[in-house]
C-alpha positions in Angstrom: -6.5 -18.0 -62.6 -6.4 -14.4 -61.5 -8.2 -15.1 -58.6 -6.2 -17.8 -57.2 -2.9 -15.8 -57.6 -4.5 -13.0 -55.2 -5.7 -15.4 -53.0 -2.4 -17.1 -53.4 -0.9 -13.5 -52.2 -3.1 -13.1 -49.6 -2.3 -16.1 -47.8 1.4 -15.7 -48.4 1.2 -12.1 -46.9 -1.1 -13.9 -43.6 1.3 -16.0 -43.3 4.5 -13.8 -43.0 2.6 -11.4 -41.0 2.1 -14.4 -38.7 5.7 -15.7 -38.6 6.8 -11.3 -37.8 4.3 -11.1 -35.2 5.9 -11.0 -31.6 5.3 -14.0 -29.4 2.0 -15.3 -31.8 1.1 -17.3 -28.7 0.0 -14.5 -26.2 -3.5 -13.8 -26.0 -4.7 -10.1 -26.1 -3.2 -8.1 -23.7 -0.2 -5.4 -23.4 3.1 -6.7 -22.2 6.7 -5.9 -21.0 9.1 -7.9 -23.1 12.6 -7.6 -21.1 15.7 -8.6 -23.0 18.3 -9.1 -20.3 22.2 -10.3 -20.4 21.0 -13.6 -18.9 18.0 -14.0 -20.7 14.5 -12.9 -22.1 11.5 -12.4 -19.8 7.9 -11.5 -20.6 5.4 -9.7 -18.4 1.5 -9.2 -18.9 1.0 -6.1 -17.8 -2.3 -5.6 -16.1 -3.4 -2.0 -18.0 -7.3 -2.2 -17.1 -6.7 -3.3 -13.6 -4.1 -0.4 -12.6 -4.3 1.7 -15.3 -2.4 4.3 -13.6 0.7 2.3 -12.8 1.2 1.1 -16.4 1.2 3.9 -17.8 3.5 5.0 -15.6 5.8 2.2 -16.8 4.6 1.7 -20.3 5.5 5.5 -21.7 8.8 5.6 -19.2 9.4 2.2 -21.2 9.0 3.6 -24.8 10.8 7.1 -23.7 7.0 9.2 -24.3 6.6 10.1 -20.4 5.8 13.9 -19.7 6.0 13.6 -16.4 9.8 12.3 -16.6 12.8 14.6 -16.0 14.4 16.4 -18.9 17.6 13.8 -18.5 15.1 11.3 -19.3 12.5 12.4 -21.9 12.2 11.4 -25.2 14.5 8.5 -24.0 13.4 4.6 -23.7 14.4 4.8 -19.5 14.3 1.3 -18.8 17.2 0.3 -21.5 20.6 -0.4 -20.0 19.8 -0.4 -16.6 20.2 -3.0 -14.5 18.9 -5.3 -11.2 20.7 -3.3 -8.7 18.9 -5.7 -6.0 18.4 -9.1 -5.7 17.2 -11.5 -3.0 17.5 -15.1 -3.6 14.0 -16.7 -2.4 12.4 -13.0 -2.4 12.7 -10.8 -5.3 15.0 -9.5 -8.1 14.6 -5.4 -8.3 15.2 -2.9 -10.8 14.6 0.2 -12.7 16.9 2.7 -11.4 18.6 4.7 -13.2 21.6 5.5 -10.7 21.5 1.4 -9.6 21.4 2.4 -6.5 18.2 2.5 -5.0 17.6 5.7 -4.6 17.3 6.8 -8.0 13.8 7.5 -10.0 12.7 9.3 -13.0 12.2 12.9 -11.5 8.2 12.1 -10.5 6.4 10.1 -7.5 2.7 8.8 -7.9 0.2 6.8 -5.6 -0.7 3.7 -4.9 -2.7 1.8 -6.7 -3.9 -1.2 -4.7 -6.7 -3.8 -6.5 -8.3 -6.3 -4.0 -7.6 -9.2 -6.3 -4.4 -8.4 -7.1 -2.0 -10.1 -4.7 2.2 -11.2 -4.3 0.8 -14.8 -4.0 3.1 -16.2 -6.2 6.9 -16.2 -8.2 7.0 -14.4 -10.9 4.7 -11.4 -9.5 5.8 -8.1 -11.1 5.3 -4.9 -8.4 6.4 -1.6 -7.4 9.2 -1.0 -5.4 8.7 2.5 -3.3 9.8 4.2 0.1 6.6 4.3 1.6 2.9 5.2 0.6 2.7 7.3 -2.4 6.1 7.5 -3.4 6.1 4.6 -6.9 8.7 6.0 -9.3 10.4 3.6 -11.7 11.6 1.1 -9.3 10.1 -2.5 -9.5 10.8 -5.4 -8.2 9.8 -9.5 -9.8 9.1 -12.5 -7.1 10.7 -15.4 -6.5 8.4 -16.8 -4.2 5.0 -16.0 -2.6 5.2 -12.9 -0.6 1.6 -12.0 0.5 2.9 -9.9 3.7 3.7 -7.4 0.6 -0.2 -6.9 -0.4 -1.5 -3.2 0.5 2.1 -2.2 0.3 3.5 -2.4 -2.8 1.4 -2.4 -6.2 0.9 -5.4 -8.4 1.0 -4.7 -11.8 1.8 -7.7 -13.8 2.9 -11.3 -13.9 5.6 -13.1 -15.8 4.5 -15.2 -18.7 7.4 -16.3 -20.3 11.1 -16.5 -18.6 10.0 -17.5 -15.2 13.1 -19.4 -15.5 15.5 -16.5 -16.4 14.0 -14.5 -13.3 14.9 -17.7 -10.8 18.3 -17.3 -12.6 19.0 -14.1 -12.1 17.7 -14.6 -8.3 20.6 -17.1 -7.8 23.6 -14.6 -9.0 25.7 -13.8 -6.7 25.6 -10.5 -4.5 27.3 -8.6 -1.9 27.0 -5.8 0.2 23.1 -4.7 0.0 22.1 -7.4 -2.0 23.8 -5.7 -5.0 25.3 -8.1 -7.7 28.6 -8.8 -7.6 28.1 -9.1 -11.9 26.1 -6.3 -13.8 22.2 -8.3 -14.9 21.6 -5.7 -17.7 17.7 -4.9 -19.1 19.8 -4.4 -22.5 15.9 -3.4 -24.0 12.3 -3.1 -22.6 9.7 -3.4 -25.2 6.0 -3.0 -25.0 4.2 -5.1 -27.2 0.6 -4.8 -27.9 -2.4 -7.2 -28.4 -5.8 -6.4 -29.3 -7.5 -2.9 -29.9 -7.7 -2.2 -26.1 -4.1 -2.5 -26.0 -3.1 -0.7 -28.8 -5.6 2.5 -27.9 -4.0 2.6 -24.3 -2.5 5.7 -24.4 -0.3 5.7 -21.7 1.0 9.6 -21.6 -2.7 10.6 -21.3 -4.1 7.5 -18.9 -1.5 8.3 -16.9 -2.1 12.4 -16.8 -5.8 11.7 -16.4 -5.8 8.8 -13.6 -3.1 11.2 -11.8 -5.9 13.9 -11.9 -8.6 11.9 -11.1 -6.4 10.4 -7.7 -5.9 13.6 -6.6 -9.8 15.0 -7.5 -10.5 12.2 -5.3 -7.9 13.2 -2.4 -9.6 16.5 -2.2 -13.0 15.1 -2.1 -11.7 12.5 0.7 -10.1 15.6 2.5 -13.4 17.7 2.6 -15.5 15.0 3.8 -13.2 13.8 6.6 -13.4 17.6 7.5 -16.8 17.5 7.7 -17.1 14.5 10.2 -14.4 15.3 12.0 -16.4 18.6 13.1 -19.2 16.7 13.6 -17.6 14.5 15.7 -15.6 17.4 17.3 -19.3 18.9 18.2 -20.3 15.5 19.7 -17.5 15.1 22.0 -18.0 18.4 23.3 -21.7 18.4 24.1 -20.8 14.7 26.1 -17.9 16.7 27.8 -20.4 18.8 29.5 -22.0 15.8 31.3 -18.7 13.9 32.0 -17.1 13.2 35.2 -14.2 15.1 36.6 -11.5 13.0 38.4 -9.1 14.6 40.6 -6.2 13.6 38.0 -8.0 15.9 35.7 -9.3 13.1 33.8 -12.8 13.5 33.0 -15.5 10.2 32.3 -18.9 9.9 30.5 -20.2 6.3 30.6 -22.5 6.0 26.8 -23.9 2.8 28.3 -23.3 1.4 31.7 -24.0 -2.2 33.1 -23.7 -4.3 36.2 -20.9 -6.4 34.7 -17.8 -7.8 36.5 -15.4 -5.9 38.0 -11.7 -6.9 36.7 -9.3 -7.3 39.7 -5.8 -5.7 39.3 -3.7 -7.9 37.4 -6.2 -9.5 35.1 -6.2 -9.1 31.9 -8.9 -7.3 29.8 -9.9 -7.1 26.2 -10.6 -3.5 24.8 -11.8 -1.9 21.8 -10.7 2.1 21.4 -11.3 4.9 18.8 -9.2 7.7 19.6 -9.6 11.3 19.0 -7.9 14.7 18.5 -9.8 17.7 20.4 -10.4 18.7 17.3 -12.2 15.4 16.0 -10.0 13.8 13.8 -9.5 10.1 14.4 -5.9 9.1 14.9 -5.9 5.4 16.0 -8.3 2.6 16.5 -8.6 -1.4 16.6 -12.0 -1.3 14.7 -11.7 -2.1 11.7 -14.7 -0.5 9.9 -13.8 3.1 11.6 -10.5 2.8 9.8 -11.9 2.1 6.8 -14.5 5.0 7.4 -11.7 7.7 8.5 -9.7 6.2 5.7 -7.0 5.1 8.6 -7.3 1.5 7.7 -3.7 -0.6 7.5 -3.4 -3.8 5.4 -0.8 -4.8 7.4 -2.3 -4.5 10.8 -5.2 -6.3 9.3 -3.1 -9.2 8.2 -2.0 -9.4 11.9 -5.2 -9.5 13.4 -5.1 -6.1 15.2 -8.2 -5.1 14.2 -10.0 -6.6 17.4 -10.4 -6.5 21.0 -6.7 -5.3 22.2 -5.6 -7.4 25.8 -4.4 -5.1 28.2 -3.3 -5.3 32.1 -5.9 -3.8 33.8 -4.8 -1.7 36.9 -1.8 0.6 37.8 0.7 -1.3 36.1 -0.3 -1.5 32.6 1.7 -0.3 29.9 -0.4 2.2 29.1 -0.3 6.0 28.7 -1.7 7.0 32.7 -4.7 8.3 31.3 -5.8 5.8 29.3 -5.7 2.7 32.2 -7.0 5.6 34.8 -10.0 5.4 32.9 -9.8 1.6 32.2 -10.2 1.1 35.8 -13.3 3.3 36.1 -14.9 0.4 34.1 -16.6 -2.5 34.4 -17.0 -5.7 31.9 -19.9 -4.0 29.2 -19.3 -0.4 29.9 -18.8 1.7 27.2 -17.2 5.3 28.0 -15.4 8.1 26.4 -12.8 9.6 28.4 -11.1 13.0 28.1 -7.2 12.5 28.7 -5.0 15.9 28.6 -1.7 15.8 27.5 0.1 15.8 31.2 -1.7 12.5 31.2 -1.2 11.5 27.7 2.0 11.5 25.9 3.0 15.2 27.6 6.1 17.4 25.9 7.8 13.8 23.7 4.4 13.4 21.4 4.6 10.1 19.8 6.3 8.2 16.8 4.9 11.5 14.5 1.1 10.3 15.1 0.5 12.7 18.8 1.8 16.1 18.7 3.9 17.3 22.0 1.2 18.9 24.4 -2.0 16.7 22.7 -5.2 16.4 24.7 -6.5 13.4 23.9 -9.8 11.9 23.7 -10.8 8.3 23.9 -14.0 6.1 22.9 -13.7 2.5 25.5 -15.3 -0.6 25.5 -14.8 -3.1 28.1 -15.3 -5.9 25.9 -14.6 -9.0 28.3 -12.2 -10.8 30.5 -8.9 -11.7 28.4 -8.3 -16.2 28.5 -5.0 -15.3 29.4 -4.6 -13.5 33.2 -0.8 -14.0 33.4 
């Protein structure tokens, strides 16, 4: 009799513990439970794949950031604030504190980009930022697949429950910059925790340690893009000693030339280009796997295709920098060149868009791939 009364007890106690549990129904995991004025939404948050953005989140969330600003520490940042932006058919955004877009919790951190993450989808949870390296609190949910966003912004989670109350939201009326015209209040944020993996993420202390281990990494990366870039530097300069001297002062070393066809002026010609500092460093380029290599590479000008042969006018009348189609025209179809452009010839005293300095000799790694389909 004594033995079914504490199993009685025991299965009572299950029981209730079952009934108290939050959301029984999720599967092992750690997510972002957000109790809004129109609604309740639930995120997994993806904690193994980008480790370093949810803990970012997850200790801003439950007010146990270091990294925060005094205003903020010790405080559960995400409560109250609102979605100070919201796109109908794109995204709702939120997670500033001045609901204004400008606002953030007093620290930046990088990006954190996973292959196999993607915006390919509603309900798609991300970080909102002002350019590479510069996530804060901000973060934005979509409404709709937005794949152009991948390499830009880091995906961190996806909407399990409330898909509904984010399309909601997405419909309220806004006005000038997208802002609400009616306050859509994160009342409380709540992390809820499944599983042992989840409840031992430490979020304070994954956080500090991915952040050290990024920039471990950045210094690492620095030093060895050093290293080739003097090697490369030393290459260019023993070829310079064998190169050409026009009368422009543009100077030509063919690395492989052919008997190929001669473009006439006017036709158009496909080119692939690395392009140098004096000094080595790598600054622009249409091959993909020297991007990558140089760790120049853009997601976004992959997604567009740029990362293959460029068309170009060939002659006096492309739109090119004067060094650049001087020493196009020195070419054939198959050659393969590096030219030596200096700066009167280049982009002179103006630079360009922050990538060329003013006064920038430039250097210039050709291949004449083929004729272009299109000779308009």
């Amino acid at each position: 009799m004594k033995t079914k009364s504490i199993f009685l007890l025991l299965t009572v106690a299950l029981s209730l513990f079952a009934c108290n549990e939050e959301y029984p129904e999720l599967e092992d995991g750690m997510y972002a439970e957000f109790n809004t004025s129109m609604g309740p939404i639930v995120a997994e948050l993806y904690f193994e794949e980008t480790p370093m953005t949810v803990a970012s989140f997850v200790s801003l969330a439950e007010g146990t950031s270091k990294m925060a600003d005094s205003t903020y520490k010790g405080k559960k940042y995400y409560d109250g604030l609102v979605f100070h932006r919201i796109i109908d058919g794109f995204m709702i955004q939120g997670g500033d504190p001045t609901g204004t877009g400008s606002g953030g919790p007093g620290y930046k951190y990088p990006d954190e980009f996973v292959d196999s993450l993607s915006h390919d989808s509603k309900g798609v949870l991300s970080m909102a930022n002002a350019g590479p390296g510069t996530n804060g609190s901000q973060f934005f949910i979509t409404l709709a697949p937005v794949q152009q966003l991948d390499g830009r912004h880091t995906v961190f989670g996806k909407i399990v429950k409330g898909q509904d109350v984010v399309d909601s939201i997405g419909k309220v009326e806004t006005g000038p910059r997208d802002k609400p015209l009616k306050d859509v209040v994160m009342n409380e944020v709540n992390i809820i925790r499944k599983g042992s993996a989840a409840k031992n993420f430490d979020a304070p202390k994954v956080f500090e340690s991915e952040l050290a281990d990024v920039e471990a990494e950045k210094e690492a990366e620095a030093k060895r893009m050093q290293e080739m870039a003097a090697e490369k530097a030393s290459e260019f300069e023993a070829l310079e000693s064998k190169a050409d001297s026009l009368d422009s002062g543009l100077k030509i070393y063919f690395e492989n030339k052919v008997d190929g066809e001669k473009p006439k002026n006017g036709q158009k010609v496909k080119v692939n280009y690395e392009g140098y500092f004096a000094d080595g460093t790598v600054f622009d380029t249409n091959k993909k796997e020297l991007a990558q290599e140089y760790g120049i590479y853009d997601h976004r000008r992959d997604s567009q295709g740029m990362y293959s042969p460029m068309a170009m006018v060939y002659g006096p009348d492309a739109p090119m920098i004067p060094g650049f189609k001087e020493g196009i025209q020195q070419m054939s179809i198959g050659d393969e060149a590096v030219i030596w452009i200096p700066s009167a010839l280049g982009y002179g005293e103006r630079g360009a868009g922050g990538v060329i300095p003013p006064n920038t000799d430039l250097i210039f790694r050709i291949e004449l791939v083929e004729m272009a389909n299109d000779t308009k």
